[in-house]
C-alpha positions, 0 to 999 in steps of 0.5 A, spaced: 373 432 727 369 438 726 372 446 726 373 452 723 375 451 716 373 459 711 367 461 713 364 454 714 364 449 720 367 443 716 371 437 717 379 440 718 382 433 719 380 426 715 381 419 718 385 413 713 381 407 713 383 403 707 386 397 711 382 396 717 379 389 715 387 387 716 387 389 723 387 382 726 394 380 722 396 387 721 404 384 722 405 380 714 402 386 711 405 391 714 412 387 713 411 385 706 410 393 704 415 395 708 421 390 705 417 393 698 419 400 700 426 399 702 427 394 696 424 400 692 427 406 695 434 401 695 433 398 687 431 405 684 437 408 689 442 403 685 439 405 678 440 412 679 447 412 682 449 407 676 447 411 672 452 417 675 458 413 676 458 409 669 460 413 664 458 408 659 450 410 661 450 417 659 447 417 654 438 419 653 435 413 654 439 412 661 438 419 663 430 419 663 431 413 666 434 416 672 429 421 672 424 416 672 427 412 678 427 419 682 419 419 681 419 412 683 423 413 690 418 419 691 412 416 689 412 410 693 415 416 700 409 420 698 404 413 700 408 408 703 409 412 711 401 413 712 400 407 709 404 403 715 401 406 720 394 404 717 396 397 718 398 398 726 391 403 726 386 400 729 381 406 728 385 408 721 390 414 720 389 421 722 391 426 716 389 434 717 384 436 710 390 441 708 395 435 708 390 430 705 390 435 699 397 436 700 397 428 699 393 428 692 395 434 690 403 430 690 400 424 688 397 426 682 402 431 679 407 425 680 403 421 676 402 426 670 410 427 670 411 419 669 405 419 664 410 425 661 417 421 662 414 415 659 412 419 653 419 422 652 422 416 653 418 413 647 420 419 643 427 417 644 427 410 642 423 412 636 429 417 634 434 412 636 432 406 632 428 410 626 433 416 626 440 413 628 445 418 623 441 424 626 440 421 633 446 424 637 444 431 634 436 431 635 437 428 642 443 432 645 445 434 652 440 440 651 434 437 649 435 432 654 434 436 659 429 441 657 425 435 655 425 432 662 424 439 665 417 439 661 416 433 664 417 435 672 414 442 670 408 440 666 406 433 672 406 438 677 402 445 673 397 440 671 392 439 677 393 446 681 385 448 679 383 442 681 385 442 688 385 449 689 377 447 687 377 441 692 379 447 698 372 450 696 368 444 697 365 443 704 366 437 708 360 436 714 363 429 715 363 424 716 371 424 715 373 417 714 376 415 707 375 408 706 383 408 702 389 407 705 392 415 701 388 421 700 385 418 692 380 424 688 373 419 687 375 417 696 375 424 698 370 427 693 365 422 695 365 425 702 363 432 700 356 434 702 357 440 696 355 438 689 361 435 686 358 433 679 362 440 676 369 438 679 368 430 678 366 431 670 372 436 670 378 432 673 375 426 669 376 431 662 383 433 666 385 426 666 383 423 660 386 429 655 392 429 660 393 422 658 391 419 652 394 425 648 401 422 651 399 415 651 397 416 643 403 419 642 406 414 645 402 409 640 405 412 635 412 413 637 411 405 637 408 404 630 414 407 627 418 404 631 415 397 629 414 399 621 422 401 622 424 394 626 420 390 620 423 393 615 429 392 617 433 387 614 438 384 619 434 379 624 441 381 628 439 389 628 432 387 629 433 384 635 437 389 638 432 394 636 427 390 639 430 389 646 431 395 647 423 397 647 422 391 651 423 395 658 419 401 657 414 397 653 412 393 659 413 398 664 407 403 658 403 397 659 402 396 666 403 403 668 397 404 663 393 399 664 392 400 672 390 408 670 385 407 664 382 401 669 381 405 675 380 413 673 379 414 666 371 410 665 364 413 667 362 414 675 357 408 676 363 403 675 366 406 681 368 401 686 373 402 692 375 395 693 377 394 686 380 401 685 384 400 693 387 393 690 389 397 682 391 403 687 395 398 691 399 395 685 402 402 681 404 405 688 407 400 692 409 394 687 410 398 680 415 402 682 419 397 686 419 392 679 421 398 674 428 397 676 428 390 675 425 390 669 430 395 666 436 392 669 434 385 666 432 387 659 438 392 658 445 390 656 449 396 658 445 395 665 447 387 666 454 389 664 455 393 671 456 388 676 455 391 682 447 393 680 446 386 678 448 382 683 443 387 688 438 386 684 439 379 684 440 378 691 434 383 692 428 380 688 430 372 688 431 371 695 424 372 697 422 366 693 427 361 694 
């Protein structure tokens, strides 16, 4: 629809059309992402307030943890509702262009924060197993928390020029985005202004704001690999081992997934590829990081309660 937007006859509202093609057998899929939903909302729900009530979790790495099970509850809210109506939308979803905005602006923030936690996460680990006797001093309740509010405070500063610009941009139609959430490369594609300056600033924007985390990341590892090598005691290797395992995987997944699908050049572009990636870090990422924490740390698989609803939850389907 067109309307007064500014000073311009623009596009005032946008229509979501990533899953048409399902229309015709829109119950399964709709189904399947909406037990994936309440499985994560459940899951990370769970982790958090196990880690709550459980004295023996408050310590850093479990509190990061809660902070990232948080993000994933609210990750997934901010794309699965509009998703579910697309799937009983013959003629897709109507969002308004400032709720579009909105959405991205949600959803990129959301991302940069995880990127800090995970990062923050590895520092820990670095300084529990490379800095054991200094550990508790180094990684107090204080720089916990202050570490965590960088995170939030740093995920949701870092794209607020980038969509004030997407507001400046005109939109002539047509107004239908071929995704199922409001995606940067989506909605840009469909502006009749010129958008090269502001495609080459939001891929400058997030390269820096996710390789600098992601080689501190790798050089958090490093030591920690250097460190477990050194280490005399295959028991004390192991146990240091198991206990990156979890954030290893989830690093991995996370940054594969995003590298593949925003960090490479223009002309590679492709929608259905980037629908499927986009699919997998906002739908089925956060529902198996719970799994994936609560199976490969002790502490966690100590609390019955967690255990048994995870077990519950994410075997059942498969039997």
């Amino acid at each position: 629809r067109l309307g007064l937007r500014g000073n311009h006859s623009d596009v005032t509202e946008f229509i979501l059309r990533g899953f048409r093609i399902l229309y015709p057998f829109q119950i399964c899929p709709f189904v399947l992402v909406l037990l994936t939903y309440f499985t994560t909302i459940a899951g990370n729900t769970l982790i958090i307030v196990t880690i709550l009530v459980d004295r023996g979790l408050h310590t850093p790495m479990y509190f990061f943890l809660g902070n990232l099970s948080f993000l994933d509850i609210w990750y997934t809210s901010n794309i699965i509702p509009k998703m579910l109506q697309g799937f009983l939308a013959e003629e897709g979803v109507v969002i308004s262009f400032s709720g579009c905005v909105t959405q991205l602006y949600i959803f990129g923030s959301q991302a940069a924060t995880e990127i800090l936690l995970l990062t923050v996460m590895a520092y820990d680990r670095y300084l529990a197993i490379c800095n054991p006797l200094r550990y508790t001093a180094l990684m107090n309740a204080r720089v916990c928390v202050e570490l965590a509010s960088c995170s939030w405070l740093g995920g949701f500063l870092f794209n607020p020029v980038i969509m004030a610009w997407i507001y400046r941009l005109r939109f002539c139609g047509p107004n239908e985005i071929d995704h199922f959430f409001c995606d940067f490369m989506p909605l840009v594609k469909l502006s009749c202004s010129d958008t090269h300056l502001i495609t080459l600033a939001a891929f400058l924007l997030s390269s820096t704001a996710t390789l600098v985390p992601f080689l501190l990341t790798l050089t958090s590892y490093a030591f920690i690999i250097k460190a477990i090598v050194k280490n005399p005691s295959s028991t004390g290797r192991q146990k240091a081992f198991s206990t990156c395992t979890s954030h290893l995987i989830v690093v991995s997944t996370f940054y594969g997934s995003s590298f593949v699908t925003y960090l490479r050049p223009k002309s590679s572009y492709s929608l259905n590829n980037d629908t499927l990636l986009s699919l997998f870090y906002s739908v089925v990422s956060p529902m198996l990081n719970p799994l994936i924490y609560s199976l490969r740390n002790k502490e966690v698989k100590e609390v019955d309660l967690l255990s048994g609803f995870l077990q519950t939850v994410y075997t059942s389907p498969e039997k």
